[in-house]
N, C-alpha and C positions, 0 to 999 in steps of 0.2 A: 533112811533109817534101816538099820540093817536088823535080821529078823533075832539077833541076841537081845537089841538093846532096847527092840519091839514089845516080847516079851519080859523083862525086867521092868519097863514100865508098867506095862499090863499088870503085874504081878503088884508094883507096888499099888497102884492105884485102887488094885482089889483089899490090898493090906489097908489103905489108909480107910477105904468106907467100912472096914470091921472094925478099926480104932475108933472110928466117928461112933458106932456104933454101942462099943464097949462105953465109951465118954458119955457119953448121953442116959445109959442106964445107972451111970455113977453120979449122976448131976453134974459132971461137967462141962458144963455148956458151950464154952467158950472152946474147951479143945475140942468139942466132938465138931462146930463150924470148920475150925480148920483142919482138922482132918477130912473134914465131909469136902472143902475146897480143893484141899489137895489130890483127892482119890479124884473130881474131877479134873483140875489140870491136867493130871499124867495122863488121866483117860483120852483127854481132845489132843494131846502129844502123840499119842498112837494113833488115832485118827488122822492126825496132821501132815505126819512123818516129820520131819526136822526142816527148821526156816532156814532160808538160805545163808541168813551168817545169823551166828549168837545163840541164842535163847529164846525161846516164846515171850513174847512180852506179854503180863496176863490181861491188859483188856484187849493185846492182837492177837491172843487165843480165841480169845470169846468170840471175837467180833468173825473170826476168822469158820470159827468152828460153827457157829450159828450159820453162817453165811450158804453151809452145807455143800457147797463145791466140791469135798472129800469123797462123798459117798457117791454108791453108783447102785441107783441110779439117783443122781443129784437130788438133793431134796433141797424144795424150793425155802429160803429164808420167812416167808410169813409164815409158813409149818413149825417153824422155832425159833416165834418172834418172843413165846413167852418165856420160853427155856430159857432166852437171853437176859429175860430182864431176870429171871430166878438166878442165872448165874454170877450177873452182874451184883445181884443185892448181895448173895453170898459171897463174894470177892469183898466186896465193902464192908460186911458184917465182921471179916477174917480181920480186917486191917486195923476197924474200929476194936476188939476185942485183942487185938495181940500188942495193937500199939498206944492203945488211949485206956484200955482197960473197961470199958462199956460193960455194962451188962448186957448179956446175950440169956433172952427165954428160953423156956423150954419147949416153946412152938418154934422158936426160931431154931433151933436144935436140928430138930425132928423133920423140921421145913430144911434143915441143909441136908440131911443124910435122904431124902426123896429128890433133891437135885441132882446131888450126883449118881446115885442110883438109878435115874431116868440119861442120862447121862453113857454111864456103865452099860447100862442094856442095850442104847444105842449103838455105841460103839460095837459092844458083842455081836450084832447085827452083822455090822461090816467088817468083822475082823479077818473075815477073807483075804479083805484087802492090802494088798504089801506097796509100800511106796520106795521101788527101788530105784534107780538112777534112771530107767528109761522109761518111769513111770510118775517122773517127779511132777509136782502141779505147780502154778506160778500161782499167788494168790495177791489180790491186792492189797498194798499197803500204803495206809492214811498219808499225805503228808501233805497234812496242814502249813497255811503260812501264818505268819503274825498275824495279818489284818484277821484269816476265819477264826484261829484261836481268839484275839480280843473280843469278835464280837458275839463267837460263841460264850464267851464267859460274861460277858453286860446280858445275853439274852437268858443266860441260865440263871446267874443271880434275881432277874429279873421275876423270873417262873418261881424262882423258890417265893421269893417276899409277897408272891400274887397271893403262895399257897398259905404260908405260912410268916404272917404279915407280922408277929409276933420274934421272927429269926436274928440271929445274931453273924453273920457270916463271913469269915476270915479264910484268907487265901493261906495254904497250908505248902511246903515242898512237897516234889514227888514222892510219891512210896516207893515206884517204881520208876517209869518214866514217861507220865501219864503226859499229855499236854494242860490237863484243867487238874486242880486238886484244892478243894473246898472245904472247909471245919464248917460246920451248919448246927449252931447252939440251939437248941428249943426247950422249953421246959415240957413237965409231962411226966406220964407214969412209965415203964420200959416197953409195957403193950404199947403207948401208946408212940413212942418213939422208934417203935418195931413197923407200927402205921405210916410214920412218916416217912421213915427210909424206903417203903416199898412204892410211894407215892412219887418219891424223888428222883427214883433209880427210872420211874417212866418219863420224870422232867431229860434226865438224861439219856438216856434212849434215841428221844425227839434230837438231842440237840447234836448226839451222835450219828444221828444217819443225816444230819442236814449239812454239818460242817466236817462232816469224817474228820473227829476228832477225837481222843480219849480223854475219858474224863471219871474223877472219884469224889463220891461228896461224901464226908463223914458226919453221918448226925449224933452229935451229943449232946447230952445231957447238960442244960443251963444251971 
């Protein structure tokens, strides 16, 4: 990444967590998530420097940027093992409110603009750092086959219905280009489906470091 396109990131990303910002004292809940999302993606894109071909894929940012390989001096992945699943819920929460229409609290708000802001800070830590051509990093990337995807998704449905035995759960297309992607119906109040999602996103966590796979579950409203 070169140090123009470094900056322009930077920049936006600073612009989206004062949009999250502004949204959230307006009550809009649902934009200030995605903006609180987006101010961190850009963020872990300047961290990252640019992937070898395409685009960040957003759970191989995550997965990538927790991973902490970036920074120097490395920081080890159980240090931002919680960062992950906060990042993770808030990726989920953006998808569930832009594309399903969810309601999004005003905890869940307030809880995305302190992700990426944790986030932001970090990054400002390391913005030292330039990832130019002879500095470039290799990082690994997932690829799953049929067999771990299947049986990541029997073991993941499997965890939801432990937890929430009550669920309704429908296999959904990607948003992106996730390997796993889940519609997860529950009934309940929005606190209380703002509980479940945070309970889920740790079902998938587990099942992401076991089959290095990506995966989205959306919980909605029965």
């Amino acid at each position: 990444m070169d140090p123009q396109e470094m900056n322009r990131r930077w920049k936006t990303a600073r612009e989206h967590l004062k949009a999250a910002s502004v949204c959230n004292d307006q009550g809009l809940y649902r934009s200030s998530v995605t903006r609180s999302y987006y101010s961190a993606y850009q963020a872990m894109w300047v961290a990252l420097g640019d992937p070898t071909t395409g685009e960040w894929r957003h759970g191989g940012a995550i997965d990538t940027f927790c991973y902490g390989q970036w920074a120097t001096p490395v920081i080890i992945p159980t240090a931002l093992a919680q960062l992950r699943k906060r990042l993770l819920n808030l990726y989920e929460l953006r998808l569930a409110g832009d594309y399903r229409a969810v309601i999004v609290t005003a905890q869940e708000s307030i809880n995305g603009i302190n992700t990426a802001s944790e986030v932001l800070q970090l990054v400002a830590q390391q913005k030292g750092l330039t990832m130019s051509e002879d500095q470039s990093m290799e990082y690994p990337v997932p690829n799953p086959t049929a067999t771990d995807v299947s049986m990541a998704t029997n073991e993941l449905v499997l965890g939801v219905l432990r937890e929430f035995p009550q669920a309704r759960i429908k296999p959904h297309p990607p948003y992106d280009d996730e390997d796993i992607c889940l519609d997860v119906y529950l009934p309940g109040t929005p606190d209380e489906l703002a509980a479940a999602r945070q309970r889920i996103v740790e079902l998938e966590i587990e099942i992401q470091n076991k089959y290095r796979v990506y995966t989205v579950v959306m919980v909605l409203p029965q």
